[in-house]
N, CA and C atoms as a LAMMPS dump frame, in Angstrom:
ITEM: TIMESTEP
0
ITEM: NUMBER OF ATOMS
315
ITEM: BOX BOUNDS ff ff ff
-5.0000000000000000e+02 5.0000000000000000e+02
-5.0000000000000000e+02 5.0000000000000000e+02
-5.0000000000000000e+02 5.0000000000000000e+02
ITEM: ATOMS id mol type element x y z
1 1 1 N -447.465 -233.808 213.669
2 1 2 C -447.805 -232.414 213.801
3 1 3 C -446.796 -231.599 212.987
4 2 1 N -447.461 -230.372 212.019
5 2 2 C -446.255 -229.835 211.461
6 2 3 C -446.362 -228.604 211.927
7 3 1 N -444.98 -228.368 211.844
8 3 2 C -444.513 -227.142 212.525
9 3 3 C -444.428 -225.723 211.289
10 4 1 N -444.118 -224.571 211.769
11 4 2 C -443.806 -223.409 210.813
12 4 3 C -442.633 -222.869 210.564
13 5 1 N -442.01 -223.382 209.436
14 5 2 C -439.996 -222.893 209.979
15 5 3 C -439.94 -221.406 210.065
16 6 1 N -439.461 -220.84 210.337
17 6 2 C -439.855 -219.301 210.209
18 6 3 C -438.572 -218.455 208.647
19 7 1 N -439.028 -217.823 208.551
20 7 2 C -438.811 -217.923 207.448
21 7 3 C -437.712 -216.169 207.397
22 8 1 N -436.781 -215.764 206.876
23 8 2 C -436.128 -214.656 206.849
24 8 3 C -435.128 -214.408 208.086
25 9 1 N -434.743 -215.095 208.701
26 9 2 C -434.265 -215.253 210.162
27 9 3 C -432.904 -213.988 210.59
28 10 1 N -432.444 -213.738 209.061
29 10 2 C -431.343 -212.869 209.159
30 10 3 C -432.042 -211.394 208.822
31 11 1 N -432.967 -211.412 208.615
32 11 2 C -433.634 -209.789 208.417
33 11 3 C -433.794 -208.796 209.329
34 12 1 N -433.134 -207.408 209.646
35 12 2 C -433.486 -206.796 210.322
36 12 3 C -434.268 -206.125 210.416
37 13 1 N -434.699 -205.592 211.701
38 13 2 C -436.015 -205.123 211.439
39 13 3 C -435.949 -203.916 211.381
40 14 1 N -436.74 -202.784 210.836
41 14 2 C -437.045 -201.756 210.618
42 14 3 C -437.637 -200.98 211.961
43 15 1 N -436.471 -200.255 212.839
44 15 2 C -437.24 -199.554 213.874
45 15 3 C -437.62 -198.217 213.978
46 16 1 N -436.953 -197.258 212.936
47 16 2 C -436.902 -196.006 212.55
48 16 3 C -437.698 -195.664 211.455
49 17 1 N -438.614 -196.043 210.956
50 17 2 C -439.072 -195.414 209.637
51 17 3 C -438.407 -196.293 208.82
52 18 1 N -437.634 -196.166 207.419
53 18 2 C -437.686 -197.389 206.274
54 18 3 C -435.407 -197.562 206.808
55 19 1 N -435.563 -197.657 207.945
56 19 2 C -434.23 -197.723 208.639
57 19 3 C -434.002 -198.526 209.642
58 20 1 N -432.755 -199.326 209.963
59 20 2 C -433.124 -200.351 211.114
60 20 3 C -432.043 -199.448 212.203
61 21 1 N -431.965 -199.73 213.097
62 21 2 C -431.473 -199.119 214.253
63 21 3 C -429.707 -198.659 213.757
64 22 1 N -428.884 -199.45 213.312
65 22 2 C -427.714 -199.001 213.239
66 22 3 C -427.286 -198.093 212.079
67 23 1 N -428.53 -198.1 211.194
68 23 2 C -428.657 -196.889 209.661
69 23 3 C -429.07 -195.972 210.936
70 24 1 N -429.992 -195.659 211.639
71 24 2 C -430.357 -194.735 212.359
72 24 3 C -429.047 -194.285 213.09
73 25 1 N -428.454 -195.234 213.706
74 25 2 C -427.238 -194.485 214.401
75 25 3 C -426.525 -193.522 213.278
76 26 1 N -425.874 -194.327 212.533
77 26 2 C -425.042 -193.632 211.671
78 26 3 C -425.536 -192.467 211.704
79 27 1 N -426.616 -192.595 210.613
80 27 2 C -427.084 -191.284 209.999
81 27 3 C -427.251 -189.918 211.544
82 28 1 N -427.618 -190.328 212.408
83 28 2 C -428.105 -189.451 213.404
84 28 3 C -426.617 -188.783 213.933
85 29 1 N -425.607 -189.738 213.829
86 29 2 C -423.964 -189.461 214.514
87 29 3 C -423.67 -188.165 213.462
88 30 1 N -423.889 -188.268 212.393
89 30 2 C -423.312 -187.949 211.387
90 30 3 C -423.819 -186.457 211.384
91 31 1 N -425.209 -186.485 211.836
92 31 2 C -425.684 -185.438 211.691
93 31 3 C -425.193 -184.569 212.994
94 32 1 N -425.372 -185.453 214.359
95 32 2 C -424.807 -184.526 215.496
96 32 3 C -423.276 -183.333 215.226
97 33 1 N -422.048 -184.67 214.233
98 33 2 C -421.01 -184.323 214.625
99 33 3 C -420.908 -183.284 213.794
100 34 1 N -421.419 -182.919 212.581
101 34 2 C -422.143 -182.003 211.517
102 34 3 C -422.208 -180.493 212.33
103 35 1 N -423.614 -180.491 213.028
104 35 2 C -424.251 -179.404 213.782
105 35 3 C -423.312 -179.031 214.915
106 36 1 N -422.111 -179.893 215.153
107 36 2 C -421.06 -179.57 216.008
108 36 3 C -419.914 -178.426 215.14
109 37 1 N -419.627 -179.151 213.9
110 37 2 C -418.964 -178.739 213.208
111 37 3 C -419.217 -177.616 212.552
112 38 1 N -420.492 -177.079 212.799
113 38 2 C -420.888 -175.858 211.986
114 38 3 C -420.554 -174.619 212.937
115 39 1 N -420.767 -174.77 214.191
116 39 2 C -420.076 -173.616 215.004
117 39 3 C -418.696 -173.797 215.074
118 40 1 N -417.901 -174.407 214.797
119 40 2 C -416.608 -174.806 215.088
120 40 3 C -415.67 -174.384 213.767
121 41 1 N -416.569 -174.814 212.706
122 41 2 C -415.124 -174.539 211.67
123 41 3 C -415.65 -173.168 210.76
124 42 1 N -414.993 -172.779 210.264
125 42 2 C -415.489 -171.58 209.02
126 42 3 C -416.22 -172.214 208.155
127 43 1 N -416.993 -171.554 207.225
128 43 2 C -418.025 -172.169 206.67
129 43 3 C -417.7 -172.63 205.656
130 44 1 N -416.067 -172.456 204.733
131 44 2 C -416.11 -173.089 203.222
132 44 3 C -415.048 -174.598 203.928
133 45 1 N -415.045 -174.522 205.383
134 45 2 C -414.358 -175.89 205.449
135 45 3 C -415.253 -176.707 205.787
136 46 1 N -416.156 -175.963 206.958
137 46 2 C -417.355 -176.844 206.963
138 46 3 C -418.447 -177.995 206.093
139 47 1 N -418.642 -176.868 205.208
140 47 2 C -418.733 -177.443 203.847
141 47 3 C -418.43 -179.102 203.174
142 48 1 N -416.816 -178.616 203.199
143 48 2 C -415.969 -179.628 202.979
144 48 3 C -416.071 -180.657 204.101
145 49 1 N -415.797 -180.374 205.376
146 49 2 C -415.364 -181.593 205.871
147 49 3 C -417.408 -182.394 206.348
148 50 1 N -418.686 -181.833 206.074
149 50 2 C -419.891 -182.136 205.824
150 50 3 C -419.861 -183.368 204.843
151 51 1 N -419.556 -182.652 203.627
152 51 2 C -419.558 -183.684 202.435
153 51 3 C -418.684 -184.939 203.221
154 52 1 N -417.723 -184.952 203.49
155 52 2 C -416.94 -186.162 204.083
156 52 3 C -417.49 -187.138 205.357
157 53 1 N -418.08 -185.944 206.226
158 53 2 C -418.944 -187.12 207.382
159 53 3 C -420.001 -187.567 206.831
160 54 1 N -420.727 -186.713 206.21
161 54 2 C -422.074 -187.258 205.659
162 54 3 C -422.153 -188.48 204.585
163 55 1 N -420.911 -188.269 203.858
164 55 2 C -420.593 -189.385 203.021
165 55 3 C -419.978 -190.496 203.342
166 56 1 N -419.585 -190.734 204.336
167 56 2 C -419.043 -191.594 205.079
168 56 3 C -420.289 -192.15 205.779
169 57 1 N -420.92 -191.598 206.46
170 57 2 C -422.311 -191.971 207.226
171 57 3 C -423.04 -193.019 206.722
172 58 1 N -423.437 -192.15 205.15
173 58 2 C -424.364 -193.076 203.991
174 58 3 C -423.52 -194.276 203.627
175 59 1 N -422.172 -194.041 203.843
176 59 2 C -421.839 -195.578 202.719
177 59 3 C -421.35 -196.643 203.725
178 60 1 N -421.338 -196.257 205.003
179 60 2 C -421.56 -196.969 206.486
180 60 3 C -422.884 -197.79 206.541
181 61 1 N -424.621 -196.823 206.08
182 61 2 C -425.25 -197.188 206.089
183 61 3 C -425.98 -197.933 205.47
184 62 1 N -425.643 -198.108 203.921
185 62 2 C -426.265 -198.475 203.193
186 62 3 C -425.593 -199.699 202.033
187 63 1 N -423.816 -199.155 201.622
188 63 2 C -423.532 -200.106 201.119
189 63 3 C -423.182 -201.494 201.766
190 64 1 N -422.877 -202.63 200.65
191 64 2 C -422.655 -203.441 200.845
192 64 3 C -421.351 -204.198 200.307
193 65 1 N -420.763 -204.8 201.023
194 65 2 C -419.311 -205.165 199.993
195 65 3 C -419.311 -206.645 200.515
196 66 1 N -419.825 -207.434 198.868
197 66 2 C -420.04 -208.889 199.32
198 66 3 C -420.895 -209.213 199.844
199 67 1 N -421.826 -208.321 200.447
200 67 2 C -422.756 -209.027 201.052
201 67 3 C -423.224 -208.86 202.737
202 68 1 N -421.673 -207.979 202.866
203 68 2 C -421.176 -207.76 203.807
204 68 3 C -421.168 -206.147 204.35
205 69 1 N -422.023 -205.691 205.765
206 69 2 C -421.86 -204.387 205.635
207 69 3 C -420.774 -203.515 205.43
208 70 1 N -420.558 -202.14 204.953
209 70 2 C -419.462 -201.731 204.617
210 70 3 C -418.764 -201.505 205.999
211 71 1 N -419.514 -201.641 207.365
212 71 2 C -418.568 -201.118 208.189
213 71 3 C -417.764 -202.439 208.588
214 72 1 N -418.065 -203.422 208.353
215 72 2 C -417.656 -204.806 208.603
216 72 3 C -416.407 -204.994 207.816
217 73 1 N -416.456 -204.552 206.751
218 73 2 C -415.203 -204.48 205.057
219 73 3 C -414.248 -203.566 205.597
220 74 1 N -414.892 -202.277 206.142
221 74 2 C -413.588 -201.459 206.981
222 74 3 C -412.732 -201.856 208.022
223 75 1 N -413.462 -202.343 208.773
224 75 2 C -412.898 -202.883 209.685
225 75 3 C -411.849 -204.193 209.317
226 76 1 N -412.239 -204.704 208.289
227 76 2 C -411.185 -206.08 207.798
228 76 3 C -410.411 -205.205 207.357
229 77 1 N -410.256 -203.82 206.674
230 77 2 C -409.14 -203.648 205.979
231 77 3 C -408.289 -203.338 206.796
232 78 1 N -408.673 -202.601 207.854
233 78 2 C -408.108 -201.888 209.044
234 78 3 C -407.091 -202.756 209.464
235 79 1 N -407.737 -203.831 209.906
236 79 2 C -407.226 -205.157 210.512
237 79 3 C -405.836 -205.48 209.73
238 80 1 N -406.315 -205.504 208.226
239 80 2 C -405.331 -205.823 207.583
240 80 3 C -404.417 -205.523 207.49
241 81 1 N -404.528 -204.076 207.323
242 81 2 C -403.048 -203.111 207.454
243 81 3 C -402.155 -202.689 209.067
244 82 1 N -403.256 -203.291 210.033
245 82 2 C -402.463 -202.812 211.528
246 82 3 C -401.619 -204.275 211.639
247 83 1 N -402.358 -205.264 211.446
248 83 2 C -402.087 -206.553 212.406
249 83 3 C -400.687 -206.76 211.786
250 84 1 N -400.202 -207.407 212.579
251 84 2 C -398.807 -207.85 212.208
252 84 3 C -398.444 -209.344 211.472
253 85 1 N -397.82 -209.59 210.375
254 85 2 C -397.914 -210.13 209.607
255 85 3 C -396.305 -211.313 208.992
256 86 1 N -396.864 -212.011 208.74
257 86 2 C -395.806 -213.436 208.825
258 86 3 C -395.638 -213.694 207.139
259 87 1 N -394.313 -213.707 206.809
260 87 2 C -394.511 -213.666 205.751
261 87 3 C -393.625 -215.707 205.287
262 88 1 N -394.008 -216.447 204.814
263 88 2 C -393.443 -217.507 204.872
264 88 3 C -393.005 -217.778 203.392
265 89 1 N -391.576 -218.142 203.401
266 89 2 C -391.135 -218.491 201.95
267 89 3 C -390.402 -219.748 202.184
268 90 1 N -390.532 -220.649 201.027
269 90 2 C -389.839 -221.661 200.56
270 90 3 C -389.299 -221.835 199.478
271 91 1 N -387.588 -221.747 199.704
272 91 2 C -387.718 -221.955 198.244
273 91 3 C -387.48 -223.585 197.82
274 92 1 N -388.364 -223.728 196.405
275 92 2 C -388.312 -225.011 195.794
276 92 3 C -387.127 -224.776 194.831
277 93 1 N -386.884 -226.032 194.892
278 93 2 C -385.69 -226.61 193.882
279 93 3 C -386.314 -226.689 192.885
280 94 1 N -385.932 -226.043 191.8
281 94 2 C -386.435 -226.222 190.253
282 94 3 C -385.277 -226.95 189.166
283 95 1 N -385.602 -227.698 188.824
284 95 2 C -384.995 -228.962 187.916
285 95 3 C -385.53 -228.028 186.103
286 96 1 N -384.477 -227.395 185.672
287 96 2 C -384.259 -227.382 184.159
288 96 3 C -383.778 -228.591 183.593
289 97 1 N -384.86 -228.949 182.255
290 97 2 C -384.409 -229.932 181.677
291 97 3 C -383.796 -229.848 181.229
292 98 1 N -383.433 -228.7 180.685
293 98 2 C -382.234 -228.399 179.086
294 98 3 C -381.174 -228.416 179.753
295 99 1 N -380.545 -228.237 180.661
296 99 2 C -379.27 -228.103 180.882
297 99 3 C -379.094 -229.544 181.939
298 100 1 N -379.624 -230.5 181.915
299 100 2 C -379.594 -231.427 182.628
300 100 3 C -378.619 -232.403 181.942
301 101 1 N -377.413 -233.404 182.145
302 101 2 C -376.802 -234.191 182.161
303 101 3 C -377.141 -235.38 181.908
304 102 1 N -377.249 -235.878 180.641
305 102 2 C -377.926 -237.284 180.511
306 102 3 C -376.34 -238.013 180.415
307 103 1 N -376.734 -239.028 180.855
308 103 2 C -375.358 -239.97 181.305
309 103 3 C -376.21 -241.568 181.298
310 104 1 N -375.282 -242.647 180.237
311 104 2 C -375.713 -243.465 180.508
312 104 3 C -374.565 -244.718 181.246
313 105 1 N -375.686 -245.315 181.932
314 105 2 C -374.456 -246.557 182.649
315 105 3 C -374.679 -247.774 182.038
């Protein structure tokens, strides 16, 4: 009897329109903290700090680094720079030939 392997197994699915649930988060966070920010700050900072959530939102949602979502790449860098870190040295003995001692017995 043959079976059907299924085929795409890592694909997410599309629950929002041409968006899968965690593009939807983003984008929707982005927009809340936005419409927060518009009563809150003056309008030429608003502005400014818009361009920065909103751009942050999209490249949360959409890029990829490696293959890998971008919030996944942030988070390694994060990691990288908090965690605490071991640094291991050895030093090797290095043998110059030129100044080496030939001696015969």
């Amino acid at each position: 009897m043959r079976f059907t392997v299924p085929q795409f197994i890592e694909y997410e699915s599309k629950i929002f329109g041409p968006f899968t649930f965690n593009q939807f988060l983003f984008i929707a966070g982005a927009g809340g903290i936005c419409f927060l920010l518009y009563f809150i700050l003056p309008r030429p900072v608003f502005y400014i700090a818009a361009v920065f959530v909103i751009g942050g939102a999209l490249a949360m949602s959409f890029i990829k680094v490696n293959g890998r979502p971008f919030i996944v790449a942030l988070g390694s860098v994060l990691k990288f720079f908090i965690a605490p870190k071991m640094y291991i040295w050895k030093k090797k003995k290095q043998q110059d030939k030129r100044y080496e001692l030939k001696t015969k017995t």
